[in-house]
MARMARGU-477837 format. One record per residue (C-alpha): residue in one letter; x, y, z. Coordinates in steps of 0.2 Angstrom, whole numbers. Example, Ala and Ser with C-alpha at 12.3 -4.5 7.8 and 13.67 -1.06 7.14 Angstrom:
! MARMARGU-477837
@r->A	x->62	y->-22	z->39
@r->S	x->68	y->-5	z->36
This chain:
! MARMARGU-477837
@r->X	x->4	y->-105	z->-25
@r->X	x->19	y->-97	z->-21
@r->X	x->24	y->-97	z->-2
@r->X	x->28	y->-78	z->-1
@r->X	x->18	y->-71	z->15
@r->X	x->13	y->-53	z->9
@r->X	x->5	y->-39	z->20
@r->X	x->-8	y->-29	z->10
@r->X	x->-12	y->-13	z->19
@r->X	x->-28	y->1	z->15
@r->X	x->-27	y->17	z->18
@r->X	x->-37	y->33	z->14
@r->X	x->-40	y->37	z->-4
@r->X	x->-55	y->29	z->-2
@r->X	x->-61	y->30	z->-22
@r->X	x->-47	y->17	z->-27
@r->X	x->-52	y->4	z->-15
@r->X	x->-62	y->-6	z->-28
@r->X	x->-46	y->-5	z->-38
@r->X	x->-38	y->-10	z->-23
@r->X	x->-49	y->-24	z->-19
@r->X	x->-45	y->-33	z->-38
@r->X	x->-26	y->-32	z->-32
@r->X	x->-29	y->-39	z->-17
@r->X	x->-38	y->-53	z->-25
@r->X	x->-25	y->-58	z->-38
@r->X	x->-10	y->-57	z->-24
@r->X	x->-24	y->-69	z->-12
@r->X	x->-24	y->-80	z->-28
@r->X	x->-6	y->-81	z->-32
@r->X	x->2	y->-81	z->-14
@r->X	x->-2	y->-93	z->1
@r->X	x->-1	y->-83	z->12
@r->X	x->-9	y->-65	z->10
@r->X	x->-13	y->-54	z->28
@r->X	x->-26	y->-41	z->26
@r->X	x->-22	y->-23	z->36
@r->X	x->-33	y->-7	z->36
@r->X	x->-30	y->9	z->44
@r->X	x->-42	y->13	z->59
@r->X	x->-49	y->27	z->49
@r->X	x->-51	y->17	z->37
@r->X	x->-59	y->3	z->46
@r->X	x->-74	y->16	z->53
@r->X	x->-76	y->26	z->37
@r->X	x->-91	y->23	z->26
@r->X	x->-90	y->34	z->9
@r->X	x->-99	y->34	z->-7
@r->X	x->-88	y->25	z->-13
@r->X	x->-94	y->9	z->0
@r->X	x->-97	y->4	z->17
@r->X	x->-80	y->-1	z->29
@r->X	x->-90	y->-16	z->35
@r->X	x->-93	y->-23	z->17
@r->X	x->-74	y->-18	z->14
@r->X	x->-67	y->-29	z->28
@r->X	x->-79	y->-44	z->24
@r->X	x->-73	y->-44	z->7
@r->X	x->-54	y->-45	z->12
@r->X	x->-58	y->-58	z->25
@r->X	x->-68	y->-69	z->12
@r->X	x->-52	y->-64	z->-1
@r->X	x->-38	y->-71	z->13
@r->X	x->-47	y->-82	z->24
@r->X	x->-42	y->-70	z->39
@r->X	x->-49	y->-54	z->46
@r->X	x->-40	y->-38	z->43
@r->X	x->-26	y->-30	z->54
@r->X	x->-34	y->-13	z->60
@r->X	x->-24	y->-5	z->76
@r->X	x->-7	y->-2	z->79
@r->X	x->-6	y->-16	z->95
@r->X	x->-12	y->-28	z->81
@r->X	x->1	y->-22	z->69
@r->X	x->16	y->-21	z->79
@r->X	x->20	y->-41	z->83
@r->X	x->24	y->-40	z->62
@r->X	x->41	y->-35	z->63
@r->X	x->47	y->-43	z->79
@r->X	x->38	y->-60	z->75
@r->X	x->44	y->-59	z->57
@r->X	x->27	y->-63	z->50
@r->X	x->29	y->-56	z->34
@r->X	x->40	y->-57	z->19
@r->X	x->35	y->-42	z->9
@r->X	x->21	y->-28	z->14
@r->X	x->9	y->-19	z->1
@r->X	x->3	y->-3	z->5
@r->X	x->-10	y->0	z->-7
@r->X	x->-16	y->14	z->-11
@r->X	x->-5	y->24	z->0
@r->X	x->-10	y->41	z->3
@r->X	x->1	y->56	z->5
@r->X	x->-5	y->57	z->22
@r->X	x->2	y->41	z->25
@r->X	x->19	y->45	z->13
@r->X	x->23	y->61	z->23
@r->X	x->22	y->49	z->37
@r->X	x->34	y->39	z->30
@r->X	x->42	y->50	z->25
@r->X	x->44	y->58	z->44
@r->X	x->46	y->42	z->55
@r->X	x->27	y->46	z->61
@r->X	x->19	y->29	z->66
@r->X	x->1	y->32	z->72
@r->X	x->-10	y->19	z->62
@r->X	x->-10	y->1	z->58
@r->X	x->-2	y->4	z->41
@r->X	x->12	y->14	z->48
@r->X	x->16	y->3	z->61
@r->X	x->13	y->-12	z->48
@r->X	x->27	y->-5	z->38
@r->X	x->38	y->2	z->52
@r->X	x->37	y->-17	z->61
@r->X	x->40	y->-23	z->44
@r->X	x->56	y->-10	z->39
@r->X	x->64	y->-14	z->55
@r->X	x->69	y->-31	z->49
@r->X	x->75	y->-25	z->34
@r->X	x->58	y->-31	z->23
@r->X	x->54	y->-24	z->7
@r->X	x->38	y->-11	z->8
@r->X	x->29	y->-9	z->-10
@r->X	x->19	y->7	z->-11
@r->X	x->7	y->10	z->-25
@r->X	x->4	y->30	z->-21
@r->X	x->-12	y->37	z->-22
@r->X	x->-12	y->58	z->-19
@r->X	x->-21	y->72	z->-27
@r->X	x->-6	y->84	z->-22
@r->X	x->9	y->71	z->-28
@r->X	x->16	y->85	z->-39
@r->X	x->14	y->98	z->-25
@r->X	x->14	y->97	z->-8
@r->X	x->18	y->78	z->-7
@r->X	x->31	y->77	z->-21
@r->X	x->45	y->83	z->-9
@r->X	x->39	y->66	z->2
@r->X	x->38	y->54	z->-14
@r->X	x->57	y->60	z->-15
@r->X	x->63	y->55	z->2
@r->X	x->54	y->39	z->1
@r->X	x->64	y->34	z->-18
@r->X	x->81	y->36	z->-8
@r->X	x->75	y->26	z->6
@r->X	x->83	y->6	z->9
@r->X	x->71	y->-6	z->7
@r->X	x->55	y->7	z->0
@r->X	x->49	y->0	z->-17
@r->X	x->37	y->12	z->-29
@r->X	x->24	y->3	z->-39
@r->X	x->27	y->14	z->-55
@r->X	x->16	y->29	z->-55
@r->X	x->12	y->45	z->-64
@r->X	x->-1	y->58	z->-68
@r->X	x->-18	y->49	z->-66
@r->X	x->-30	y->65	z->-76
@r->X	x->-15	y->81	z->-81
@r->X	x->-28	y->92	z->-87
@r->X	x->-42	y->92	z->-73
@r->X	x->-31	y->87	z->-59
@r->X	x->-14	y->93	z->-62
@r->X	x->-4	y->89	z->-48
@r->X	x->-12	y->71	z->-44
@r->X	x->-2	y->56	z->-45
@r->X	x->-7	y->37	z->-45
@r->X	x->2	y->20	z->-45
@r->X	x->-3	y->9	z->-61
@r->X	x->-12	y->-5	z->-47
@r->X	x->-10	y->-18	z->-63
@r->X	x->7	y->-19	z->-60
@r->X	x->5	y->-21	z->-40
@r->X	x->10	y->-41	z->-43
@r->X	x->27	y->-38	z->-54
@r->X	x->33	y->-25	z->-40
@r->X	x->30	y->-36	z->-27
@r->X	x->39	y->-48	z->-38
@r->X	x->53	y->-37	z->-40
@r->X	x->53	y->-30	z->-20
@r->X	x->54	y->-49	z->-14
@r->X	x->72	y->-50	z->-26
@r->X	x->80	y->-34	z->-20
@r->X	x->74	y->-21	z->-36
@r->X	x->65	y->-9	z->-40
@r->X	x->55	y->-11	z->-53
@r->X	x->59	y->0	z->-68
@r->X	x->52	y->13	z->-76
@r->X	x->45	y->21	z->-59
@r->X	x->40	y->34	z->-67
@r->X	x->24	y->33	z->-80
@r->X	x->20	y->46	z->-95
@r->X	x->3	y->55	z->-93
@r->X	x->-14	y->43	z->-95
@r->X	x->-26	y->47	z->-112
């Protein structure tokens, strides 16, 4: 296992957290150290998509810890230097305009503001219905911030949801990679799925 200590924070977009969950697993499986961090709203929310409750068991069971999910929690990571790189995945556009604005009002934004302070690398594997519209001018800002690694992403379904972007979750682990030795891995930008 490689030593890395990686921060892999939930927000929002609640349909990819299964896709989310196999990420998590394979980084619990190739690092030793893996810290589990989910947004209050996310925390409380149960969705069709699954109950929070069963959620935070299964990152528990996947990283031997239970989930970061307030701010006070959150905020010791930056001054304590807890991690080495943090993985917000999905990140919503809620969470990128955020970002994006300095806004820090959720265990995930105070994971990565803690975290940015140092000058550690934040992955983030975008997930937004409105990346192409109101968001896009967000996702801009954030690739010409220091220290702010996209996972590559593009449109996830052109035809029935046009302005919808996603990150390609497979290549979570090859960003993180790339984050932990300064770069950003390349292309960023995907060609239309189907």
């Amino acid at each position: 296992m490689e030593q890395a200590r990686i921060g892999f924070a939930l927000c929002g977009s609640f349909c990819t957290w299964s896709k989310a969950m196999e990420v998590l697993a394979r980084l619990a499986g190739r690092y030793e150290t893996v810290v589990p961090i989910v947004s209050e709203r996310g925390a409380e929310t149960d969705t069709r998509f699954g109950r929070a409750e069963d959620f935070l068991e299964g990152m528990e069971r996947l990283c031997g810890r239970a989930p970061i999910t307030s701010i006070v929690q959150a905020e010791p990571i930056g001054p304590k230097g807890l991690l080495d790189a943090l993985v917000i995945c999905p990140c919503t556009g809620n969470t990128l305009a955020k970002l994006a604005l300095g806004v820090t009002d959720s265990a995930v934004t105070m994971a990565a503001k803690a975290h940015l302070r140092g000058g550690g690398p934040v992955v983030i594997a975008l997930s937004t219905n409105d990346g192409l519209s109101a968001s896009a001018k967000n996702i801009g800002a954030l690739l010409d911030k220091k220290n702010l690694y996209f996972v590559p992403f593009g449109q996830d379904d052109p035809a029935g949801k046009p302005t919808s972007l996603q990150a390609d979750f497979s290549q979570v682990e090859e960003t993180v990679a790339a984050a932990l030795a300064g770069r950003q891995l390349q292309p960023v930008l995907l060609g239309p799925k189907g």
